[in-house]
N, C-alpha and C positions, 0 to 999 in steps of 0.2 A: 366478759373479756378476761382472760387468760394474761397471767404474769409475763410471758414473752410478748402479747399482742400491748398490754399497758407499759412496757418497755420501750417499744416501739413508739408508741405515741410521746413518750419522753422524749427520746432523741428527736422524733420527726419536728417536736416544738421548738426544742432547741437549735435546729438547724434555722429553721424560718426565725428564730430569735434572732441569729448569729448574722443572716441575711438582709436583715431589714435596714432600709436607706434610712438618712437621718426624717425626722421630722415625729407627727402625734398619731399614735396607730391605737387601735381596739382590738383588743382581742374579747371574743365572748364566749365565756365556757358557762355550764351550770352543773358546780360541784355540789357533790352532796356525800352520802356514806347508803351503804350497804345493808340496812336496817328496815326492819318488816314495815314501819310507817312508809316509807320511799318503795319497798318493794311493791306492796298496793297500789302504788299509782304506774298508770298507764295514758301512753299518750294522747292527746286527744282525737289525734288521724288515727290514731290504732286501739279504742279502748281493750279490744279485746286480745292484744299482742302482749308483748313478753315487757316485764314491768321495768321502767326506768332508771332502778336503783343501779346495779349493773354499770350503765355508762357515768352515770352519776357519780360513782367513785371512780371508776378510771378517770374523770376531770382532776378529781383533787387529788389521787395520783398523780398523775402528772405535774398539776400545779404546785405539787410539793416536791417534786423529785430534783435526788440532787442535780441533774444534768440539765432542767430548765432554771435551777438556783444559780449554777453556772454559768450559763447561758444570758443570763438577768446579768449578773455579777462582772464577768468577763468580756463584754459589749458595752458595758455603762450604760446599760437602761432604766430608767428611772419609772416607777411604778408609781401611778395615781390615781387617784378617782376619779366619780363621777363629777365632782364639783371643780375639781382643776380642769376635765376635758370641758366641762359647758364654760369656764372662764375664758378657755383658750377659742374657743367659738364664736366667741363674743367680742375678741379683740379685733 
């Protein structure tokens, strides 16, 4: 993924941040970095396709970028875990 295409995914997250009604939402990414351990791995529908790493950092791009920090910040959205969403489950 390409600097303008991991750009893009910033903003697009940011906008569905900015969007979202009140109440407990998930969102599921799996970050990672760009490094020959992650590049070796391949999915498991596609062992023999193009290695994982790749999108893997474009999550934690995004998840780091200022425009979904903003997004976070300027909506008052509060970030938690798995241990608060299974409390709030439970109530």
């Amino acid at each position: 993924m390409g600097a303008a295409a991991a750009e893009e995914q910033s903003r697009a997250t940011a906008q569905v941040l900015a969007e979202l009604p009140p109440g407990l939402w998930l969102q599921v990414t799996h970050p990672g970095l760009d490094v020959p351990e992650m590049q070796a791995m391949r999915p498991a529908w596609d062992p023999a396709g193009e290695s994982i790493a790749r999108a893997r950092a474009a999550d934690t791009a995004m998840l780091t970028s200022d425009a979904v920090a903003a997004a976070i910040r300027e909506n008052n959205l509060e970030l938690v875990g798995y241990r608060d969403l299974h409390s709030a489950e439970c109530q």
